[in-house]
SEVEXRO-954883 format. One record per residue (C-alpha): x, y, z; chain. Coordinates in nm, 4 decimals. Each point is the difference from the previous one (the first is absolute). Last residue first. Layout:
N
<site x="X" y="Y" z="Z" mol="A"/>
...
This chain:
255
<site x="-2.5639" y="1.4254" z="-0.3486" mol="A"/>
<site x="0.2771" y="0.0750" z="-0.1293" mol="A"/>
<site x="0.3691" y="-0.1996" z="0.0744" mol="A"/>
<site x="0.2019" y="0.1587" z="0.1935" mol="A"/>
<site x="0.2827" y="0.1556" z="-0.0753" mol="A"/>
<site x="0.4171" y="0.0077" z="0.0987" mol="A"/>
<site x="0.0621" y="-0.2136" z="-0.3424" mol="A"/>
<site x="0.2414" y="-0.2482" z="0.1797" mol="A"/>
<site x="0.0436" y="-0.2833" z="-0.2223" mol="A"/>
<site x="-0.0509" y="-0.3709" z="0.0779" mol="A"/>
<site x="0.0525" y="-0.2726" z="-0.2334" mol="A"/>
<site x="-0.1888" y="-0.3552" z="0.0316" mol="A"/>
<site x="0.1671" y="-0.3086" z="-0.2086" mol="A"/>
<site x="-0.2239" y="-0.2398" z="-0.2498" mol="A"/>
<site x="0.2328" y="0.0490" z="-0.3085" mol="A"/>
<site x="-0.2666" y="0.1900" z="-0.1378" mol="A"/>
<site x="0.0258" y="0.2484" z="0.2139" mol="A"/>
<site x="-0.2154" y="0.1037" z="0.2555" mol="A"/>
<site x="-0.0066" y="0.3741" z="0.1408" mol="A"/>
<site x="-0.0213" y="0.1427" z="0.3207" mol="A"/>
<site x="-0.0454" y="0.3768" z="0.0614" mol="A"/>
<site x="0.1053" y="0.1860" z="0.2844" mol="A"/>
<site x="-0.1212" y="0.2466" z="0.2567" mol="A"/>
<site x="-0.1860" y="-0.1062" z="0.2812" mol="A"/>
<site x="-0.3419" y="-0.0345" z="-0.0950" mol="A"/>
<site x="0.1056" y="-0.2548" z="-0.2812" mol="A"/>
<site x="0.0398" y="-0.0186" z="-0.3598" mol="A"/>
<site x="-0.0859" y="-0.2436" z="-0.2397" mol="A"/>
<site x="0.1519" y="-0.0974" z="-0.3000" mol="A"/>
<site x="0.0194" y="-0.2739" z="-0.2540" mol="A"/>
<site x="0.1665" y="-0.1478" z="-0.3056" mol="A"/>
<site x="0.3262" y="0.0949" z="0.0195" mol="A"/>
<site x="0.3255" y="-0.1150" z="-0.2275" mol="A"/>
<site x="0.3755" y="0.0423" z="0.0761" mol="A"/>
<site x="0.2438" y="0.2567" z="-0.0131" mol="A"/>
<site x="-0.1738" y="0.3267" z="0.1156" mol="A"/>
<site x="-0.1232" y="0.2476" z="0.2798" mol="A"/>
<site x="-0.1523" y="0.2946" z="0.0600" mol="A"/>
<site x="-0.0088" y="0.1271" z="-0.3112" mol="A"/>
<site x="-0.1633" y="0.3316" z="-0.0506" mol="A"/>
<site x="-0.2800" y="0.1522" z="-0.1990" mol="A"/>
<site x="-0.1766" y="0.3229" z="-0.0774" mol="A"/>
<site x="-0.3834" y="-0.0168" z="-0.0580" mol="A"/>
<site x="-0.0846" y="0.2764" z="0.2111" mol="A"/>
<site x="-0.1129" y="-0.2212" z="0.2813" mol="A"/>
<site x="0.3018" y="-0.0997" z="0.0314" mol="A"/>
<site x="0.0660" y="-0.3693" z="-0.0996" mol="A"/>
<site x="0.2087" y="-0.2324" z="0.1712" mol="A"/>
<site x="0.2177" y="-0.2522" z="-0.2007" mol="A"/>
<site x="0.1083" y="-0.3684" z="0.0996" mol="A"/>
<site x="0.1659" y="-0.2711" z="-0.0854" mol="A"/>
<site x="0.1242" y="0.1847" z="-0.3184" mol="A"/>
<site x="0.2062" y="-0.0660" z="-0.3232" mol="A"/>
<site x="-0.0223" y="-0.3554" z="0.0662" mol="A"/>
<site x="-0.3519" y="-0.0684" z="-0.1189" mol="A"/>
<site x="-0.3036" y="-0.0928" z="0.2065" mol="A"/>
<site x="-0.0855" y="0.3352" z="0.1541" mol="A"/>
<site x="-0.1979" y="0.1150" z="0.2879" mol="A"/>
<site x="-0.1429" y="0.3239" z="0.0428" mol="A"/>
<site x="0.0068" y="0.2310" z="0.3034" mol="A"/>
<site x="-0.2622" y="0.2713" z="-0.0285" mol="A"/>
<site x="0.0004" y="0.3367" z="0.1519" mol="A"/>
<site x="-0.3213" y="0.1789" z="0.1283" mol="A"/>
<site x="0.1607" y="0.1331" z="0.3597" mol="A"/>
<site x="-0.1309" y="-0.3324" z="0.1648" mol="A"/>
<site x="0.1424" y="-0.2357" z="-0.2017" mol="A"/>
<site x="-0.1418" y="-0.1827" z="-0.3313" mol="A"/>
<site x="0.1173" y="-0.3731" z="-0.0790" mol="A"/>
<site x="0.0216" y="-0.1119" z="-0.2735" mol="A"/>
<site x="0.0797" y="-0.3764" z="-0.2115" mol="A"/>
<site x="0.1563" y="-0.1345" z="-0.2923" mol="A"/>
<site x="0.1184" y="0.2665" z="-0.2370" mol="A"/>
<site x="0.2345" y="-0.1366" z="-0.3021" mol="A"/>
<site x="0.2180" y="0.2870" z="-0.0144" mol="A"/>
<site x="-0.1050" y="0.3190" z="0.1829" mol="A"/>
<site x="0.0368" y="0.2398" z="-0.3390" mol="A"/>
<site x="-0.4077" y="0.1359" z="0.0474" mol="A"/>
<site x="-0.1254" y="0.2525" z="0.2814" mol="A"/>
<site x="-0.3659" y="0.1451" z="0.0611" mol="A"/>
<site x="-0.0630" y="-0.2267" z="-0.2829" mol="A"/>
<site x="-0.2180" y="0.2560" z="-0.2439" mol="A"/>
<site x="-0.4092" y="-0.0034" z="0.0263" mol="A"/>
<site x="-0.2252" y="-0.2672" z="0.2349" mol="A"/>
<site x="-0.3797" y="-0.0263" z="0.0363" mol="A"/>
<site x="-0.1566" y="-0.3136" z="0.1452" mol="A"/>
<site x="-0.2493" y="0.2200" z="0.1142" mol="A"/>
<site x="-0.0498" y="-0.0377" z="0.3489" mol="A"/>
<site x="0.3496" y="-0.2024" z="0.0533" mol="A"/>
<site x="0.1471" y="0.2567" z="-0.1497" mol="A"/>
<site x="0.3563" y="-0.1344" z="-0.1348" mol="A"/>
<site x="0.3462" y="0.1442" z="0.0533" mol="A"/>
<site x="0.2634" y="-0.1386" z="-0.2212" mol="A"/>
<site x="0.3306" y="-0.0856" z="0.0891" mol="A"/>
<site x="0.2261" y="-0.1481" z="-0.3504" mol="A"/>
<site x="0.2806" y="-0.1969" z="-0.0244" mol="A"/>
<site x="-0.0515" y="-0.2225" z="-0.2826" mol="A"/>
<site x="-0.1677" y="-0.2530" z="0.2219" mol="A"/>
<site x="-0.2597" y="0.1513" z="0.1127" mol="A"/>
<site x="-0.0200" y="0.1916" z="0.3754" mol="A"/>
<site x="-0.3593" y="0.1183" z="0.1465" mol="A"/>
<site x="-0.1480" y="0.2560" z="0.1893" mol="A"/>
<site x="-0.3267" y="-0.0214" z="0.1440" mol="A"/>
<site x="-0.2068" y="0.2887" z="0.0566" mol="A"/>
<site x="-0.3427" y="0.0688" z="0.2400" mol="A"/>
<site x="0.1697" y="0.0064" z="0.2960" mol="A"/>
<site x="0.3502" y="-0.1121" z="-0.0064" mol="A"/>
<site x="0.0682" y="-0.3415" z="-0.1647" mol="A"/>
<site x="0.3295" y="-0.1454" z="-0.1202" mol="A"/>
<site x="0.0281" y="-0.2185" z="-0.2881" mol="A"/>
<site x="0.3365" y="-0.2153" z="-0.1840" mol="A"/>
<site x="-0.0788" y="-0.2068" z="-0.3000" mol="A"/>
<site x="-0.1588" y="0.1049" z="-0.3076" mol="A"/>
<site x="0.1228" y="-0.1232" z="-0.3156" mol="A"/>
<site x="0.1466" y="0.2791" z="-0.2681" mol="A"/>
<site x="-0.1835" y="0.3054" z="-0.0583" mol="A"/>
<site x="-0.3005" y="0.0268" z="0.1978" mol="A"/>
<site x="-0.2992" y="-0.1188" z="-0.2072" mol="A"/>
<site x="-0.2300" y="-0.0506" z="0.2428" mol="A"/>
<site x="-0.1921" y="0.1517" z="0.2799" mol="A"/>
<site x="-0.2671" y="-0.0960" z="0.2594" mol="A"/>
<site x="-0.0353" y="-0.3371" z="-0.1093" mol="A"/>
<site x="-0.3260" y="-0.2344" z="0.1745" mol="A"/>
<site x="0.0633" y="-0.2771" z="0.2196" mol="A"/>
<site x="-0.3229" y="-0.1886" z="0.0034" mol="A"/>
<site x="-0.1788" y="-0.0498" z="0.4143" mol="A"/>
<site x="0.1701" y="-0.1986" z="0.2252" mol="A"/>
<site x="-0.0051" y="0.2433" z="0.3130" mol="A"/>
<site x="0.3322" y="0.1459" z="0.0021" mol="A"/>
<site x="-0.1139" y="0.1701" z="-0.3399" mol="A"/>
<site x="0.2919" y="0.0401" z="-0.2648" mol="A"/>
<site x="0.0992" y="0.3056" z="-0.1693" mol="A"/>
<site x="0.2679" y="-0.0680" z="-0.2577" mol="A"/>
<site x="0.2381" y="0.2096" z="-0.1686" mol="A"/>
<site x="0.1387" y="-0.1130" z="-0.3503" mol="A"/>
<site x="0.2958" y="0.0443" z="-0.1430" mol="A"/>
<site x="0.0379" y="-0.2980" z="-0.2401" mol="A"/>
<site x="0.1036" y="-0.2130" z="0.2842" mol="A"/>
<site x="-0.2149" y="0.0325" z="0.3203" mol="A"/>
<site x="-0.0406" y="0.2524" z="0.2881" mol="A"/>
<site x="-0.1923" y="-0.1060" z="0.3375" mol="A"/>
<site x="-0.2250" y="0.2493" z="0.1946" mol="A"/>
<site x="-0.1596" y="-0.1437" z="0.3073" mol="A"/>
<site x="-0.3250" y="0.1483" z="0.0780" mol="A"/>
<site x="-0.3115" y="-0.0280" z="0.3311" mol="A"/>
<site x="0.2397" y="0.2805" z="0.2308" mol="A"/>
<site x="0.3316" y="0.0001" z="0.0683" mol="A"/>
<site x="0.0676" y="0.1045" z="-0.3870" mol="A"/>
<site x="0.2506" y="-0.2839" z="-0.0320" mol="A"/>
<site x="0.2853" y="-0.0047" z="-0.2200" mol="A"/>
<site x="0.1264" y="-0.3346" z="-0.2273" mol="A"/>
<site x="0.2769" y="-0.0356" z="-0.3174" mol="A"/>
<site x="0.0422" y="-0.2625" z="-0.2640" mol="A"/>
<site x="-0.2500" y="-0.1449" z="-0.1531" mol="A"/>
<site x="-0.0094" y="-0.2387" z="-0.3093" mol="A"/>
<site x="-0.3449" y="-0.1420" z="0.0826" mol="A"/>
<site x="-0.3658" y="0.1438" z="0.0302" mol="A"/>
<site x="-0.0989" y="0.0071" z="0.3842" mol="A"/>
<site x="-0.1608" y="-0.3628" z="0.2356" mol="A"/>
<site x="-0.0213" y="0.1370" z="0.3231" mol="A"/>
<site x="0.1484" y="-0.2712" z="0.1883" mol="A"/>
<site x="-0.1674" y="-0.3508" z="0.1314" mol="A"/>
<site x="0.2147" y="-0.2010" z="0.2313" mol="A"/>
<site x="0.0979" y="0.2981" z="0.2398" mol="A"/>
<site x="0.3621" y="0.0061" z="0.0448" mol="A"/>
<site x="0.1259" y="-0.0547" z="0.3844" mol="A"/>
<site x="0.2765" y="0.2077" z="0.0845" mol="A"/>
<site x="-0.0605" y="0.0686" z="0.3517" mol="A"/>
<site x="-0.1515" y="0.3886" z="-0.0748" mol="A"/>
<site x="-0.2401" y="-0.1723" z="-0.2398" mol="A"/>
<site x="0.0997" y="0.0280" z="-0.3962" mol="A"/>
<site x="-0.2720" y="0.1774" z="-0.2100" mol="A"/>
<site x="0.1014" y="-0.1715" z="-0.3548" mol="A"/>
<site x="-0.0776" y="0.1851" z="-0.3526" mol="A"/>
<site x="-0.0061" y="-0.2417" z="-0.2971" mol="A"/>
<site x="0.1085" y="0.0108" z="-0.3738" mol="A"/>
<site x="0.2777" y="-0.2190" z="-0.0332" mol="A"/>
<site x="0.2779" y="0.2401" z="0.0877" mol="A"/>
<site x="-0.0876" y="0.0199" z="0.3227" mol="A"/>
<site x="-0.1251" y="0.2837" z="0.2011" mol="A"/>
<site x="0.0482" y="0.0136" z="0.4405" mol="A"/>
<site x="-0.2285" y="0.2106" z="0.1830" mol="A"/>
<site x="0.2030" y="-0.0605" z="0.3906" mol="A"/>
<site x="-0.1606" y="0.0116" z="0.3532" mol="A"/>
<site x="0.1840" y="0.1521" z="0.2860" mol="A"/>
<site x="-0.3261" y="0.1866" z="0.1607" mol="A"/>
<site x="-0.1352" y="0.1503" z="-0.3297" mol="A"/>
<site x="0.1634" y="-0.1035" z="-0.3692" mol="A"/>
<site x="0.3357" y="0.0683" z="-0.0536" mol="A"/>
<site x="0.0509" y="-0.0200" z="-0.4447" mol="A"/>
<site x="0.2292" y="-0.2281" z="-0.2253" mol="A"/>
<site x="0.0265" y="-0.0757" z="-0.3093" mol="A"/>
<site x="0.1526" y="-0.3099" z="-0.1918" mol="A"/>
<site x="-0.0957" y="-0.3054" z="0.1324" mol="A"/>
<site x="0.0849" y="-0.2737" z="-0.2443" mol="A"/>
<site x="-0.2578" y="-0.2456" z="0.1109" mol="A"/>
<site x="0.2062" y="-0.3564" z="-0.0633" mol="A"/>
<site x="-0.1857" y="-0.1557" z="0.1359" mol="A"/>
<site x="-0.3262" y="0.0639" z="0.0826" mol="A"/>
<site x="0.0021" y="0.1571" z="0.2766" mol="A"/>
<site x="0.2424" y="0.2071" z="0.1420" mol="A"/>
<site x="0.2581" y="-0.0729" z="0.2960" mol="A"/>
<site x="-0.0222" y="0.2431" z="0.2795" mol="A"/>
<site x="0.2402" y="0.1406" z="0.2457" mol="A"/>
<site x="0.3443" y="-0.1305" z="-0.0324" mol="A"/>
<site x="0.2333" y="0.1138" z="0.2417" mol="A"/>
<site x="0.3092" y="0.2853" z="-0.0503" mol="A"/>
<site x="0.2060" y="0.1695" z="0.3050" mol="A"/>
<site x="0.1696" y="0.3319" z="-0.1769" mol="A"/>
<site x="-0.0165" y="0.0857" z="0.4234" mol="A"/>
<site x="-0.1727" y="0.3376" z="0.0415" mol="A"/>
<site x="-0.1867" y="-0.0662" z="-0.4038" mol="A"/>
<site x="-0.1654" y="-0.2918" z="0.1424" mol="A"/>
<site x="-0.0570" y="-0.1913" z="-0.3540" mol="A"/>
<site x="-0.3066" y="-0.1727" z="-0.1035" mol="A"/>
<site x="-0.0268" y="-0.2436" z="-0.2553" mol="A"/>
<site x="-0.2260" y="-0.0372" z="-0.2878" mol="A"/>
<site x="-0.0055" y="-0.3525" z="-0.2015" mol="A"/>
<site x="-0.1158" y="-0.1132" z="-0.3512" mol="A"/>
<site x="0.2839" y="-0.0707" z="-0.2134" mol="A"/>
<site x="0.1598" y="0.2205" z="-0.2651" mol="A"/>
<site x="-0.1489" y="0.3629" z="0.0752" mol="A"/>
<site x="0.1047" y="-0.0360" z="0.3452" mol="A"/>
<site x="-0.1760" y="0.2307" z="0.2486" mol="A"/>
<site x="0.1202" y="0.2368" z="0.2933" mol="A"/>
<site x="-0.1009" y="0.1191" z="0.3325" mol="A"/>
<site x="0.1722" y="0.2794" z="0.2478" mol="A"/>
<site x="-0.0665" y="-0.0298" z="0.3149" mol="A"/>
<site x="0.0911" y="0.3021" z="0.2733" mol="A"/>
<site x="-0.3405" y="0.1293" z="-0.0559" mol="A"/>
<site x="-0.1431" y="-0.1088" z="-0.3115" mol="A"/>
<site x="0.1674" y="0.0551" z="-0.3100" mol="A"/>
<site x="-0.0552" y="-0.1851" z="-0.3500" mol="A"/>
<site x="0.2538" y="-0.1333" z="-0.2105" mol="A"/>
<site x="-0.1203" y="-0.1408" z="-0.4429" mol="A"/>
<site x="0.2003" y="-0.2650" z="-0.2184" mol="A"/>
<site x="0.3168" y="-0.1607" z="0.1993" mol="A"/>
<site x="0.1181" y="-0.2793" z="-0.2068" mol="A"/>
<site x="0.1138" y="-0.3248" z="0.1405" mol="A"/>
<site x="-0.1107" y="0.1365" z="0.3815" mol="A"/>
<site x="0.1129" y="-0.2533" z="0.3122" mol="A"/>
<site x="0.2998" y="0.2112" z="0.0137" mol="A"/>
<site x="-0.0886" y="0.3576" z="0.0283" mol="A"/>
<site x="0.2853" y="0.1907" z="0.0947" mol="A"/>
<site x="-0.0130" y="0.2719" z="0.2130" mol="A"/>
<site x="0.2285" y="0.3115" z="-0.1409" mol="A"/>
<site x="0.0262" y="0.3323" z="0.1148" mol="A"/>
<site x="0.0944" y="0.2510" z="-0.2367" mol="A"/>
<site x="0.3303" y="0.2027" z="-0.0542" mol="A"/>
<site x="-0.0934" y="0.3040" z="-0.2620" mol="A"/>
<site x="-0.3130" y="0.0531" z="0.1516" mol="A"/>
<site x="0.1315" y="0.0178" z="0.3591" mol="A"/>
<site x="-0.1003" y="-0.3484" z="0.2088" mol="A"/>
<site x="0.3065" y="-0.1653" z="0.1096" mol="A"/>
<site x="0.0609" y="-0.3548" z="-0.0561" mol="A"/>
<site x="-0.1323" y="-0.3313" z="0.1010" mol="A"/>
């Protein structure tokens, strides 16, 4: 374990994880998916300790987004087409929300809506309660992949490096609000209206985004495909590789 100033980042290693594929925050846990079998494990981000959590169902499940639900549960998306509401003790509900296939990202609303993005740059809404998943915006440039909610907009990465904000009213969207950020994976929106975006190429681990659109890297050299940040000042992100990086971004994450 190493220091934690952006340019030297701590390091847990996540060794029961082939391919790490979406990280979510909770407290002093941190939890992350494989996109190559069908486990999540948990890591205690005070000791870099790492225990499996849940295994999918069926195998393999290819979970591939992750979300915190209420009271240490987990919205977990899989590749296949379904949405799983994982219990705070890992166990996986038999029967998942069954979504269209070829997703990628997950946010919640904290309300009755999940909001799941898909290949060919589409936004979904999808009802907590069973009912149809219907789109709220498509054609984005490139596949869609990362999304962040706040309010009434999501904001969402593709994978030729765009951030676009969507109205979740509308389904309206103009511009990116920033584009050049590699092959964008996932983003995560702190709590003075920057974004930290994900990015599976080698050019950048990492890049925050102003909220005027300007860019920097954060960090680099191998390839990310998940963030989250936590209330106490640093954002985690999952590489494909399967190991946890931590980077201290001094901001919380909104709310």
């Amino acid at each position: 374990m190493t220091g934690s100033d952006p340019d030297d980042p701590t390091r847990f290693y996540v060794t029961n994880l082939g391919a790490g594929s979406s990280v979510a925050v909770v407290g002093g846990t941190a939890y992350a998916t494989s996109a190559l079998g069908n486990a999540l494990a948990k890591v205690d981000l005070d000791t870099g300790d790492t225990a499996p959590f849940a295994t999918m169902i069926p195998t393999p499940c290819a979970p591939c987004g992750l979300e915190p639900g209420t009271g240490g549960s987990l919205y977990v998306l899989s590749k296949e087409g379904s949405l799983y509401h994982v219990n705070p003790n890992g166990t996986v509900p038999e029967f998942p929300l069954v979504i269209p296939a070829h997703v990628n990202g997950v946010a919640w609303d904290g309300g009755a809506h999940a909001y799941v993005t898909s290949d060919g740059g589409v936004l979904w809404r999808v009802p907590l309660n069973g009912m149809r998943p219907k789109p709220v915006a498509t054609g984005l440039s490139g596949d869609a992949w990362g999304v962040a909610l706040d309010k009434d907009q999501a904001y969402v990465t593709t994978t030729i490096g765009n951030l676009y904000r969507v109205d979740l009213t509308t389904g309206h969207y103009e511009a990116p609000l920033a584009t050049g950020l590699g092959f964008a994976t996932g983003v995560a929106l702190d709590a003075e209206g920057a974004f930290y975006v994900s990015a599976a190429d080698f050019d950048a681990l990492l890049y925050r985004v102003n909220a005027d659109g300007t860019k920097e890297t954060i960090g680099a050299n191998s390839t990310a495909y998940g963030v989250a940040l936590s209330e106490d000042g640093h954002a985690y992100v999952i590489t494909g590789d399967g190991q946890l990086w931590q980077y201290a971004v001094a901001m919380a994450p909104a709310q």
